[in-house]
MARTOR-314382 format. One record per atom (N, C-alpha, C, O): residue number from 0; residue in three letters; x, y, z; atom name. Coordinates in steps of 0.1 Angstrom, whole numbers, plus 5000, padded with zeros to 4 digits. Atoms other than C-alpha are relative to their C-alpha. Example, Ala and Ser with C-alpha at 12.3 -4.5 7.8 and 13.67 -1.06 7.14 Angstrom:
% MARTOR-314382
<num 0 residuo ALA u 5009 v 4988 w 5000 atomo N>
<num 0 residuo ALA u 5123 v 4955 w 5078 atomo CA>
<num 0 residuo ALA u 5009 v 5012 w 5000 atomo C>
<num 0 residuo ALA u 5019 v 5012 w 5007 atomo O>
<num 1 residuo SER u 4991 v 4989 w 5000 atomo N>
<num 1 residuo SER u 5137 v 4989 w 5071 atomo CA>
<num 1 residuo SER u 4992 v 5011 w 5008 atomo C>
<num 1 residuo SER u 4997 v 5022 w 5009 atomo O>
//
This chain:
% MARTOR-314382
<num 0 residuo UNK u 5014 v 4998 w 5002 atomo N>
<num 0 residuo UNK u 7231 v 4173 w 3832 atomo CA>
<num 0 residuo UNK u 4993 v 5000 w 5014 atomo C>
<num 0 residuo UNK u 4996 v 4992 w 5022 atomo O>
<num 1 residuo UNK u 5011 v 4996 w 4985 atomo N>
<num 1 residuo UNK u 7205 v 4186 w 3862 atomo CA>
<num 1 residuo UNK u 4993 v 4989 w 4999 atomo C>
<num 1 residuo UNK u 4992 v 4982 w 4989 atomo O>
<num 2 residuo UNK u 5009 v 5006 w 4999 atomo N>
<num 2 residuo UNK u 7182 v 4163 w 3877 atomo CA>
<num 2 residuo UNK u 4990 v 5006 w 4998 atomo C>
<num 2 residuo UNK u 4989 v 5018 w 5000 atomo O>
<num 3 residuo UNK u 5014 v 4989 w 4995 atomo N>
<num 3 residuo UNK u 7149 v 4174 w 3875 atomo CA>
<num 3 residuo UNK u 4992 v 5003 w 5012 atomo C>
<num 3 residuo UNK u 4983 v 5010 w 5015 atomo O>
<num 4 residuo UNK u 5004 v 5001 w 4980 atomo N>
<num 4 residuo UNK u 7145 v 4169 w 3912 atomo CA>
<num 4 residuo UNK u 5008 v 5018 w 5002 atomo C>
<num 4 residuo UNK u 5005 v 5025 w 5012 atomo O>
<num 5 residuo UNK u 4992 v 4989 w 4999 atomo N>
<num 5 residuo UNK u 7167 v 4201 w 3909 atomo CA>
<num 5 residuo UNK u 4999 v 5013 w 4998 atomo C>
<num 5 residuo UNK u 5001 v 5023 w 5003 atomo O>
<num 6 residuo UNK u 5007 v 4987 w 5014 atomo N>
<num 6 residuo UNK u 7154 v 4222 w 3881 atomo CA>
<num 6 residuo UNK u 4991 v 5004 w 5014 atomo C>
<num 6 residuo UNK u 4992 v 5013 w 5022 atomo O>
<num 7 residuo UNK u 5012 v 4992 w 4986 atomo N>
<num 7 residuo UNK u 7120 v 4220 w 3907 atomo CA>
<num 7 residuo UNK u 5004 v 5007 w 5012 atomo C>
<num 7 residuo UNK u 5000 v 5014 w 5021 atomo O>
<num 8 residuo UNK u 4997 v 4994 w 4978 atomo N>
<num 8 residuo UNK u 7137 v 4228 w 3939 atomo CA>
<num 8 residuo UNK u 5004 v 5011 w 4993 atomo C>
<num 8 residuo UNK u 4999 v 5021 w 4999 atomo O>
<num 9 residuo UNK u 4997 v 4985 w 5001 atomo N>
<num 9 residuo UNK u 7152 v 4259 w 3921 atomo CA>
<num 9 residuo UNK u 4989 v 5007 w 4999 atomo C>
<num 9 residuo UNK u 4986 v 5016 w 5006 atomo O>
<num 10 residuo UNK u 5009 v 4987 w 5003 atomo N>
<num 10 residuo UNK u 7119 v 4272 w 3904 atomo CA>
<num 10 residuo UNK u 4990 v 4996 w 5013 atomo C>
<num 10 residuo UNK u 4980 v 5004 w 5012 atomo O>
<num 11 residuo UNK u 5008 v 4994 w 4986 atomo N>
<num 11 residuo UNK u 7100 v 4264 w 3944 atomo CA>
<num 11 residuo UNK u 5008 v 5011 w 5001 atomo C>
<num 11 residuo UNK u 5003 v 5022 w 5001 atomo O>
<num 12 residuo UNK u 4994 v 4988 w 4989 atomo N>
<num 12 residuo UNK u 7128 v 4285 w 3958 atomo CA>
<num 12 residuo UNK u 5003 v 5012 w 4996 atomo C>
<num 12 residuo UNK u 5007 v 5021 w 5003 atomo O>
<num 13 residuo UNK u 5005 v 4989 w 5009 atomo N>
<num 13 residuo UNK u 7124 v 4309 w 3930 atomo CA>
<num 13 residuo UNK u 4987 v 5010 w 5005 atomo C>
<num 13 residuo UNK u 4986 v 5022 w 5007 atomo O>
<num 14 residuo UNK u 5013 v 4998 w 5002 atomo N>
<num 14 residuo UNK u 7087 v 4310 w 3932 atomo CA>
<num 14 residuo UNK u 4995 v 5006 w 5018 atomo C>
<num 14 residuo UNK u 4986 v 5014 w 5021 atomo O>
<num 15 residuo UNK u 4998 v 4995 w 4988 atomo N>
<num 15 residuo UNK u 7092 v 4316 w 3970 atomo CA>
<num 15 residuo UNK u 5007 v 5012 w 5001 atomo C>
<num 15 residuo UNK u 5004 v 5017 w 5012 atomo O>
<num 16 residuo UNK u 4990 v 4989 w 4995 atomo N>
<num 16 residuo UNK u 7115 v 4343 w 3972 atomo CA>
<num 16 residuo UNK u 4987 v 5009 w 4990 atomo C>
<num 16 residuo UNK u 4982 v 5018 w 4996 atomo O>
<num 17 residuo UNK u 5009 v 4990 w 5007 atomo N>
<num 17 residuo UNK u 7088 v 4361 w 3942 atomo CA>
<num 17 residuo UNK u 4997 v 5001 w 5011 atomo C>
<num 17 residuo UNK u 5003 v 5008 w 5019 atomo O>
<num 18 residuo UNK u 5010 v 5000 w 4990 atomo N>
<num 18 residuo UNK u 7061 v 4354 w 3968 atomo CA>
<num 18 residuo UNK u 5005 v 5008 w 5011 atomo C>
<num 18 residuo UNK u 4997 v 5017 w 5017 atomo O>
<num 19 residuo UNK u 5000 v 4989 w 4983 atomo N>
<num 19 residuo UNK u 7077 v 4370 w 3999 atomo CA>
<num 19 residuo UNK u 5003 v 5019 w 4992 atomo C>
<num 19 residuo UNK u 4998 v 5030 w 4995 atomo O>
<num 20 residuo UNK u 5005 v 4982 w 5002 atomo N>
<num 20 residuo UNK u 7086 v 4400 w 3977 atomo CA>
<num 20 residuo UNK u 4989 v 5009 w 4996 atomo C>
<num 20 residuo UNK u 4987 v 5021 w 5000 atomo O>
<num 21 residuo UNK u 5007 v 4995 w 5003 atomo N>
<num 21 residuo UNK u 7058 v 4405 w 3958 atomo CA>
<num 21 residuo UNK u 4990 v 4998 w 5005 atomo C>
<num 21 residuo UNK u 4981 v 5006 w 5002 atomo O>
<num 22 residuo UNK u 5013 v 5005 w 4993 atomo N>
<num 22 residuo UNK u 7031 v 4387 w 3982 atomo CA>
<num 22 residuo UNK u 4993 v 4999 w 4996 atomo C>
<num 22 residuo UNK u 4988 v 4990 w 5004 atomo O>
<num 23 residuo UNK u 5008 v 5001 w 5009 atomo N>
<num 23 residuo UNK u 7006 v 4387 w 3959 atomo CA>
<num 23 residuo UNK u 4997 v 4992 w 4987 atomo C>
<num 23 residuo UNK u 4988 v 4996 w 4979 atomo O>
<num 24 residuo UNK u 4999 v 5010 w 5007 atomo N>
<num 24 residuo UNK u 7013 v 4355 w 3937 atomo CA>
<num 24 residuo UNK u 4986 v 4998 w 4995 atomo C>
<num 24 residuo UNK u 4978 v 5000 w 5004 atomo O>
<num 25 residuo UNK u 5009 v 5007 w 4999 atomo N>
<num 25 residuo UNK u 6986 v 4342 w 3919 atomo CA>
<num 25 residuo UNK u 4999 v 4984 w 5000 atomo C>
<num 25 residuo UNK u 5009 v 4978 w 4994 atomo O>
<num 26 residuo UNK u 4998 v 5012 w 5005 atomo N>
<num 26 residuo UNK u 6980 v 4307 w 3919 atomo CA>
<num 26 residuo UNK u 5012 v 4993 w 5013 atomo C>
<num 26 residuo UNK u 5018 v 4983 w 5011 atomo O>
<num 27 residuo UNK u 4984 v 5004 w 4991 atomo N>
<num 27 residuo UNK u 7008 v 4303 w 3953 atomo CA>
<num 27 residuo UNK u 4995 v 4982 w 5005 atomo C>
<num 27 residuo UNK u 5004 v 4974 w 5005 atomo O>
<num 28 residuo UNK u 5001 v 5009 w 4990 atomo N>
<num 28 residuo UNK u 6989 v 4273 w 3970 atomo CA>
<num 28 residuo UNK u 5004 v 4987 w 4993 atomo C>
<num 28 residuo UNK u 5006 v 4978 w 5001 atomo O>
<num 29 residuo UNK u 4989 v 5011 w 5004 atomo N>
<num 29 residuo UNK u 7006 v 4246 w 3945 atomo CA>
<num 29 residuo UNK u 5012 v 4998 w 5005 atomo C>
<num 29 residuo UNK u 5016 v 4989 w 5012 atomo O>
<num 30 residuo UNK u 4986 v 4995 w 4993 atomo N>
<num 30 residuo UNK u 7040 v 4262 w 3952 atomo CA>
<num 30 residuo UNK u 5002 v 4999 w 5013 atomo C>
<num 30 residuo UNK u 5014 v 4999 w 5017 atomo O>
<num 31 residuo UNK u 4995 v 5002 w 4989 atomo N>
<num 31 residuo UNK u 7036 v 4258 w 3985 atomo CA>
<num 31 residuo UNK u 4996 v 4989 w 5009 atomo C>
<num 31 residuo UNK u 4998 v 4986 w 5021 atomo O>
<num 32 residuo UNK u 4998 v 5018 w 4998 atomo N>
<num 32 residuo UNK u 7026 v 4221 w 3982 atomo CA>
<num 32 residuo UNK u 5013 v 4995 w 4997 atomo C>
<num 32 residuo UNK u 5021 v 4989 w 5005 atomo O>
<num 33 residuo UNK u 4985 v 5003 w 5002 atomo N>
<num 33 residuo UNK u 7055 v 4215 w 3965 atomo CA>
<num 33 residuo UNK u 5014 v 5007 w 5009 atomo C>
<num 33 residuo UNK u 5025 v 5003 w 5006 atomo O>
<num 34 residuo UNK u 4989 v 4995 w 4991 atomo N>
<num 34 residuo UNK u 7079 v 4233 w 3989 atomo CA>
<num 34 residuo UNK u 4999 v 4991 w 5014 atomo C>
<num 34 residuo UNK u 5008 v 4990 w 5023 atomo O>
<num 35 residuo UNK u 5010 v 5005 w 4991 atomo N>
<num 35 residuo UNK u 7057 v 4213 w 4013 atomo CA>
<num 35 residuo UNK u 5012 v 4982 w 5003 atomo C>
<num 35 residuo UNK u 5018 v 4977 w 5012 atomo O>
<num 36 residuo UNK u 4995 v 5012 w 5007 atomo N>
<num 36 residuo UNK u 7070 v 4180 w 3991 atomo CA>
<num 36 residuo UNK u 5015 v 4999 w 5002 atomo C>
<num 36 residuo UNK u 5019 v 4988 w 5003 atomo O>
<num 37 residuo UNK u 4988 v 5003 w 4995 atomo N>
<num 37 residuo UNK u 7107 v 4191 w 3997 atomo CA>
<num 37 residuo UNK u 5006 v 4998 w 5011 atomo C>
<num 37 residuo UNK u 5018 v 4997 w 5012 atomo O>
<num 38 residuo UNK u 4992 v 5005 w 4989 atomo N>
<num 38 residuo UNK u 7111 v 4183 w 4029 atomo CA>
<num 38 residuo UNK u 4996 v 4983 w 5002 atomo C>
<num 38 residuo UNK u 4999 v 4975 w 5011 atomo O>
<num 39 residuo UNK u 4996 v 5014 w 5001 atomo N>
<num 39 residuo UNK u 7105 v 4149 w 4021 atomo CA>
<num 39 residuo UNK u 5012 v 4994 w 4991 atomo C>
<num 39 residuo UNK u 5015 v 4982 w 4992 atomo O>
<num 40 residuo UNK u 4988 v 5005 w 5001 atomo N>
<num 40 residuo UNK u 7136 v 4147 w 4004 atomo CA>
<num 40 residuo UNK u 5011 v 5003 w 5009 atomo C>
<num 40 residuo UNK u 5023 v 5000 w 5006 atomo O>
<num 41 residuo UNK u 4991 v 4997 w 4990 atomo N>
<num 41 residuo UNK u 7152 v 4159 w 4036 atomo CA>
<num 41 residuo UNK u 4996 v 4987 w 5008 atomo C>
<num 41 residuo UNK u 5004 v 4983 w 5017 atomo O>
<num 42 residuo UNK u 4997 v 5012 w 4991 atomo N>
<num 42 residuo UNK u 7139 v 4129 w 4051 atomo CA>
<num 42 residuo UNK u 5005 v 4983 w 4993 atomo C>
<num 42 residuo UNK u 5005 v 4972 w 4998 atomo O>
<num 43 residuo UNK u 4990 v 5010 w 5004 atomo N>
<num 43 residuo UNK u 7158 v 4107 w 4028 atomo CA>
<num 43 residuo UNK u 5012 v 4999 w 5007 atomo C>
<num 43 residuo UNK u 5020 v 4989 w 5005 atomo O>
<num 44 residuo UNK u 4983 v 4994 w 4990 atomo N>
<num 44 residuo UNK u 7189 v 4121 w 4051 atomo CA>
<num 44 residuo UNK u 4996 v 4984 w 5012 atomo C>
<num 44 residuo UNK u 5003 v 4974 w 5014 atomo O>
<num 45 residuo UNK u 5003 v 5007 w 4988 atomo N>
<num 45 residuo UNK u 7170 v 4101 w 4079 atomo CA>
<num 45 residuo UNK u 5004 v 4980 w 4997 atomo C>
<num 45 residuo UNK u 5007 v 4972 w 5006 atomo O>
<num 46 residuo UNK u 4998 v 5013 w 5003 atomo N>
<num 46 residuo UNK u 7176 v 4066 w 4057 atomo CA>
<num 46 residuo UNK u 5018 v 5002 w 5003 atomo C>
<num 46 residuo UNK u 5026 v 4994 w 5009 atomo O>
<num 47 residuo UNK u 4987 v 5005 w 4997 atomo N>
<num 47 residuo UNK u 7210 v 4074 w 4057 atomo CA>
<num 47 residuo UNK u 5011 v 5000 w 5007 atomo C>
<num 47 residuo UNK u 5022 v 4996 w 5006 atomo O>
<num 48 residuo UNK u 4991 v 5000 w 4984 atomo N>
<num 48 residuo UNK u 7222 v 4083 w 4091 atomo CA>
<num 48 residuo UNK u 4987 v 4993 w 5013 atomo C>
<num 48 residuo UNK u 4976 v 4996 w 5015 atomo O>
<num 49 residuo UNK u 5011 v 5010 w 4990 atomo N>
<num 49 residuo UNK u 7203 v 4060 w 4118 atomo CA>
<num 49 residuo UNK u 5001 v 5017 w 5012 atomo C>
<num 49 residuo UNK u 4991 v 5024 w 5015 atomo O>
<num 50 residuo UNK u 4998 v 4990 w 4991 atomo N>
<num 50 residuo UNK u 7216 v 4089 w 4142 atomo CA>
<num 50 residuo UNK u 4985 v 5006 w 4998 atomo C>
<num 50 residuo UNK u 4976 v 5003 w 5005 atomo O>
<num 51 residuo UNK u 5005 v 4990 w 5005 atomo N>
<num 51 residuo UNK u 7196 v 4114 w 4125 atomo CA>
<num 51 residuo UNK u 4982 v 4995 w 5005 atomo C>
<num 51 residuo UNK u 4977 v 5000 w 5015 atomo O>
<num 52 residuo UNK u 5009 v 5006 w 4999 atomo N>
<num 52 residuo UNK u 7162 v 4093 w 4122 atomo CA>
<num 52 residuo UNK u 4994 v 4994 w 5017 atomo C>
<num 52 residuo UNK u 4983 v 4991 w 5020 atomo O>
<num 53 residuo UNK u 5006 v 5006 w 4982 atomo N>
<num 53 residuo UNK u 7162 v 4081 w 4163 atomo CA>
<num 53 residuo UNK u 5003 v 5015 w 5007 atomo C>
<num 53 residuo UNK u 5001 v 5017 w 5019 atomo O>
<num 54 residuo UNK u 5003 v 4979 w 4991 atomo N>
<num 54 residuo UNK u 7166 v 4123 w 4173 atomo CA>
<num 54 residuo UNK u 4991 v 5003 w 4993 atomo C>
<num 54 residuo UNK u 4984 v 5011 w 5001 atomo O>
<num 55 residuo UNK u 5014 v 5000 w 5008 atomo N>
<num 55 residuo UNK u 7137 v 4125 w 4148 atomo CA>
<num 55 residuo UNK u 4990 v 4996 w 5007 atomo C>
<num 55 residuo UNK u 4981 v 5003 w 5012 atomo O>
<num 56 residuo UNK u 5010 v 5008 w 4995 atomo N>
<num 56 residuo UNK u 7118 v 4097 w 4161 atomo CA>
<num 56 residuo UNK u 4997 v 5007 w 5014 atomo C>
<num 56 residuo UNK u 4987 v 5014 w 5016 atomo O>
<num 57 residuo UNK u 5000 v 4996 w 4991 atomo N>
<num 57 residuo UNK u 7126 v 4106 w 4195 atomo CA>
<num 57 residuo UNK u 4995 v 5018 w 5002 atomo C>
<num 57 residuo UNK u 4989 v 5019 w 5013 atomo O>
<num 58 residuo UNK u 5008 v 4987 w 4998 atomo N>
<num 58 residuo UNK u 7113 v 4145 w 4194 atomo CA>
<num 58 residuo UNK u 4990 v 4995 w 4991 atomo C>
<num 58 residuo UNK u 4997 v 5000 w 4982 atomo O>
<num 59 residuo UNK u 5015 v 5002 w 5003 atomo N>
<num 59 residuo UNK u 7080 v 4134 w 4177 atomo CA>
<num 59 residuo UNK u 4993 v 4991 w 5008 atomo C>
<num 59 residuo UNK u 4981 v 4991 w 5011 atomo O>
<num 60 residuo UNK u 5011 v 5002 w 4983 atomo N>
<num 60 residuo UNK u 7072 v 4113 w 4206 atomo CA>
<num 60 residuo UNK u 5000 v 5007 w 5009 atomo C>
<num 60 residuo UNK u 4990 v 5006 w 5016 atomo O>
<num 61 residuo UNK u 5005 v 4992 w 4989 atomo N>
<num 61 residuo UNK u 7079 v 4137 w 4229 atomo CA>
<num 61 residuo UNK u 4990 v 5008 w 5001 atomo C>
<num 61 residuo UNK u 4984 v 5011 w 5011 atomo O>
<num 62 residuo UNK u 5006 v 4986 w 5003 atomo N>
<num 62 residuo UNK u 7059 v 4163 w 4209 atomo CA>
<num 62 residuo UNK u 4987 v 4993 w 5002 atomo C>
<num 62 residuo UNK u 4978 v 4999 w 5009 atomo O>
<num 63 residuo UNK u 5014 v 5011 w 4996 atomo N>
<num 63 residuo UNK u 7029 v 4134 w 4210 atomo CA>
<num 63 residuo UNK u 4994 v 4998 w 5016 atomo C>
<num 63 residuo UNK u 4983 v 5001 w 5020 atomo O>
<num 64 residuo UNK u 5004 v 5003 w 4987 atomo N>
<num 64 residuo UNK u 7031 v 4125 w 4248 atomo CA>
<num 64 residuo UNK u 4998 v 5015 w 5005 atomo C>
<num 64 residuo UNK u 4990 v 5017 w 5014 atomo O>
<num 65 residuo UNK u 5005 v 4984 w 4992 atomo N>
<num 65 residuo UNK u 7033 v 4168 w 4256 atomo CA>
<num 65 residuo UNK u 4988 v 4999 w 4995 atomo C>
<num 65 residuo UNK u 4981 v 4999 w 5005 atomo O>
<num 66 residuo UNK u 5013 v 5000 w 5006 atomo N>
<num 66 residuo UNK u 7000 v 4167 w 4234 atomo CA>
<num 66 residuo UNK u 4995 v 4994 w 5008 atomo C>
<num 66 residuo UNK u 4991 v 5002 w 5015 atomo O>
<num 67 residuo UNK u 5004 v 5005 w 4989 atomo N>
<num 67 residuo UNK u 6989 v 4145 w 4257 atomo CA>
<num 67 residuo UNK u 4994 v 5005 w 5012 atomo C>
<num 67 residuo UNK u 4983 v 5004 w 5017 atomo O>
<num 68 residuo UNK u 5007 v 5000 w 4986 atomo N>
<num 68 residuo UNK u 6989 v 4157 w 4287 atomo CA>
<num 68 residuo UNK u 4999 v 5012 w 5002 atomo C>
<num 68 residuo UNK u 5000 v 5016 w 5013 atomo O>
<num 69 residuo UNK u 5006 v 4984 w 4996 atomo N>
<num 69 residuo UNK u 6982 v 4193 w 4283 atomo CA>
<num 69 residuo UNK u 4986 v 5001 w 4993 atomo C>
<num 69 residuo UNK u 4980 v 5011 w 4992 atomo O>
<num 70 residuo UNK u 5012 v 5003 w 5007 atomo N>
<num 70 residuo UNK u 6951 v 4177 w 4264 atomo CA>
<num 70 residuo UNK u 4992 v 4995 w 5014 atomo C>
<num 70 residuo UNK u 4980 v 4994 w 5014 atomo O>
<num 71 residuo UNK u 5007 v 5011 w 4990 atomo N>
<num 71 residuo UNK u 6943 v 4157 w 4297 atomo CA>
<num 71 residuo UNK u 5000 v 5012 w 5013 atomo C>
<num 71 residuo UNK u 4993 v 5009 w 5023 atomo O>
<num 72 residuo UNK u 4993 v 4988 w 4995 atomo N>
<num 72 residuo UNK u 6958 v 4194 w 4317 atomo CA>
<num 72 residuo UNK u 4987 v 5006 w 5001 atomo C>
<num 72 residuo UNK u 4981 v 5007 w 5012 atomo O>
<num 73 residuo UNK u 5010 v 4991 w 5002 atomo N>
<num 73 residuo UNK u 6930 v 4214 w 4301 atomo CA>
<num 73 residuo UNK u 4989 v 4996 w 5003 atomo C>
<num 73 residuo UNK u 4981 v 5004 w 5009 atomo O>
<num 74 residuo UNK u 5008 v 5008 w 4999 atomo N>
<num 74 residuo UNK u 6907 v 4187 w 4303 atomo CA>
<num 74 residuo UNK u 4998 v 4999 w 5017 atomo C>
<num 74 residuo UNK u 4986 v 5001 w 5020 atomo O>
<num 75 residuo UNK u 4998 v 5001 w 4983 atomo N>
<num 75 residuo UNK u 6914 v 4185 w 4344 atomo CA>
<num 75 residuo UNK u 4992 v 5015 w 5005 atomo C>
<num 75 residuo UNK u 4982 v 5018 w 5011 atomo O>
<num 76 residuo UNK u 5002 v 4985 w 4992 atomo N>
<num 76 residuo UNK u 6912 v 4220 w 4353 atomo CA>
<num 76 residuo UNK u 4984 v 5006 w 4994 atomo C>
<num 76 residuo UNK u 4976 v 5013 w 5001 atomo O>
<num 77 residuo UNK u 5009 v 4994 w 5005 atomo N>
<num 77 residuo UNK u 6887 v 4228 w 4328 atomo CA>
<num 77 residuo UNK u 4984 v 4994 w 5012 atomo C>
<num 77 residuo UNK u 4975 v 5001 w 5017 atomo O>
<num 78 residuo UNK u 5010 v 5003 w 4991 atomo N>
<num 78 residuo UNK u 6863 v 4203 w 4351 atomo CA>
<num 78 residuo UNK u 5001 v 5005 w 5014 atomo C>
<num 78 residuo UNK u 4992 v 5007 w 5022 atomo O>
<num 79 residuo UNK u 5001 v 4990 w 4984 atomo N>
<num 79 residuo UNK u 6876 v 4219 w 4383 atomo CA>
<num 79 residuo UNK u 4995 v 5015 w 5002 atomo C>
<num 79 residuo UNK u 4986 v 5016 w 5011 atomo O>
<num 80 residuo UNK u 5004 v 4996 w 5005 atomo N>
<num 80 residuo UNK u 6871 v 4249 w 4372 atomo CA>
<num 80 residuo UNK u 4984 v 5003 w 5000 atomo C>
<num 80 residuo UNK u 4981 v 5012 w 5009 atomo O>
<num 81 residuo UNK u 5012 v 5003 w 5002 atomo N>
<num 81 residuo UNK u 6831 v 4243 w 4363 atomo CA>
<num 81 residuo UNK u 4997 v 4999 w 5012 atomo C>
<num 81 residuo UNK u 4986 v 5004 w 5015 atomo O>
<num 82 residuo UNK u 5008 v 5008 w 4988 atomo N>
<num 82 residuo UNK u 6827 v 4226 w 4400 atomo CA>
<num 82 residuo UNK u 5003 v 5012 w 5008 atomo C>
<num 82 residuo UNK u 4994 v 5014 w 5016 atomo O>
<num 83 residuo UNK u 4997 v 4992 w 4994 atomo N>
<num 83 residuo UNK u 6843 v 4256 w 4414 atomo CA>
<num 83 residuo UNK u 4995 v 5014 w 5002 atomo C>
<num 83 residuo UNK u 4994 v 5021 w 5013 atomo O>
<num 84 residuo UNK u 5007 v 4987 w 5000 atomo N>
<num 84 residuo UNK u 6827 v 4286 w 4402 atomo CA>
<num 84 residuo UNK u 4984 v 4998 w 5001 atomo C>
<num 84 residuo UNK u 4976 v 5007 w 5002 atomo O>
<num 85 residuo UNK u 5014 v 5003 w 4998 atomo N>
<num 85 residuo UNK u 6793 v 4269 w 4406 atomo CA>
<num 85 residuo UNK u 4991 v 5001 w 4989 atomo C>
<num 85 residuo UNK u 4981 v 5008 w 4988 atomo O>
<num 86 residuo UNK u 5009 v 4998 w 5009 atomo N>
<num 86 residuo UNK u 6779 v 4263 w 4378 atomo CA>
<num 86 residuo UNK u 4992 v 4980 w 4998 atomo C>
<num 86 residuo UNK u 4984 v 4974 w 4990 atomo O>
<num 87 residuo UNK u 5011 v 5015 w 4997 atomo N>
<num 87 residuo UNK u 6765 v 4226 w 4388 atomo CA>
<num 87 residuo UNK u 4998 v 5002 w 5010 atomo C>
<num 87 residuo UNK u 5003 v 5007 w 5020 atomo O>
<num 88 residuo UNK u 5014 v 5002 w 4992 atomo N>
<num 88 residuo UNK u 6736 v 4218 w 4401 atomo CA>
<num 88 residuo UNK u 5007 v 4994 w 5013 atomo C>
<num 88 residuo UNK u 5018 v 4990 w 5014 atomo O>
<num 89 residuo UNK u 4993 v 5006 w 4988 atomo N>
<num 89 residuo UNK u 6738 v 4205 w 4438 atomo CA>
<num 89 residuo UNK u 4999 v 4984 w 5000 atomo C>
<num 89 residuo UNK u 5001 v 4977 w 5010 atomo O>
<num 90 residuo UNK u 4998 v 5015 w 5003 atomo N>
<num 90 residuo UNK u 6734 v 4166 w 4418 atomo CA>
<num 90 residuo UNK u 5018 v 4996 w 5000 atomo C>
<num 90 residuo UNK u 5023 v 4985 w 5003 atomo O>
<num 91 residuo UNK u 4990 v 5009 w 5005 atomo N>
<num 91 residuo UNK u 6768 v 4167 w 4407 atomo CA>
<num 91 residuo UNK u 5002 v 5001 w 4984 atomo C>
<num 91 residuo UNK u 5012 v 4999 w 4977 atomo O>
<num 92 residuo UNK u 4999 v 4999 w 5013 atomo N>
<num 92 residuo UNK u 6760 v 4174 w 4376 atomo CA>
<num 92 residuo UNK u 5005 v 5010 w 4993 atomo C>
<num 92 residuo UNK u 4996 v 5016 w 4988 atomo O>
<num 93 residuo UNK u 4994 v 4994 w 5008 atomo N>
<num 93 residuo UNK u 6785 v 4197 w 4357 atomo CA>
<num 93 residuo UNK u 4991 v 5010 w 4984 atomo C>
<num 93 residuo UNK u 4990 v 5003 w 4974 atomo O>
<num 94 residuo UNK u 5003 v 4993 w 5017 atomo N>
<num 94 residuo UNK u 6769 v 4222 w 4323 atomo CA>
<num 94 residuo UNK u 5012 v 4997 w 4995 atomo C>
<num 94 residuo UNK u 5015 v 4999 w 4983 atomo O>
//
């Protein structure tokens, strides 16, 4: 006997494969919660290999600290930038 964890994952990947052919689904944005929802049983994998879960962890901090500093990047230049082309007053004061 099927799980029902199984049944669903066929009629998402059903209901996906309609969607890219026909494009015009009505009703898709459930479906593509629930397809949303399967990759959390891909992170049950992560309980059962430690490997798996610390190259996980490890690229989602990297991906945090690059956010970072191309946040702090834009944020730099963007005030150089401003002081450069002249668009403050001769206070100091930046628009």
């Amino acid at each position: 006997m099927s799980k029902p964890s199984n049944i669903l994952d066929a009629g998402v990947v059903i209901s996906a494969v309609l969607d890219l052919i026909l494009y015009d689904l009505p009703n898709t944005q459930m479906l593509r919660l629930l397809r949303l929802m399967r990759l959390l049983r891909a992170a049950k994998l992560m309980d059962m290999f430690p490997q798996l879960y610390a190259l996980v962890h490890g690229m989602w901090s990297t991906i945090v600290a690059m956010s970072w500093g191309v946040f702090f990047c834009v944020r730099h230049f963007g005030d150089v930038l401003h002081r450069c082309c002249g668009i403050c007053d001769p206070g100091g004061y930046c628009i």
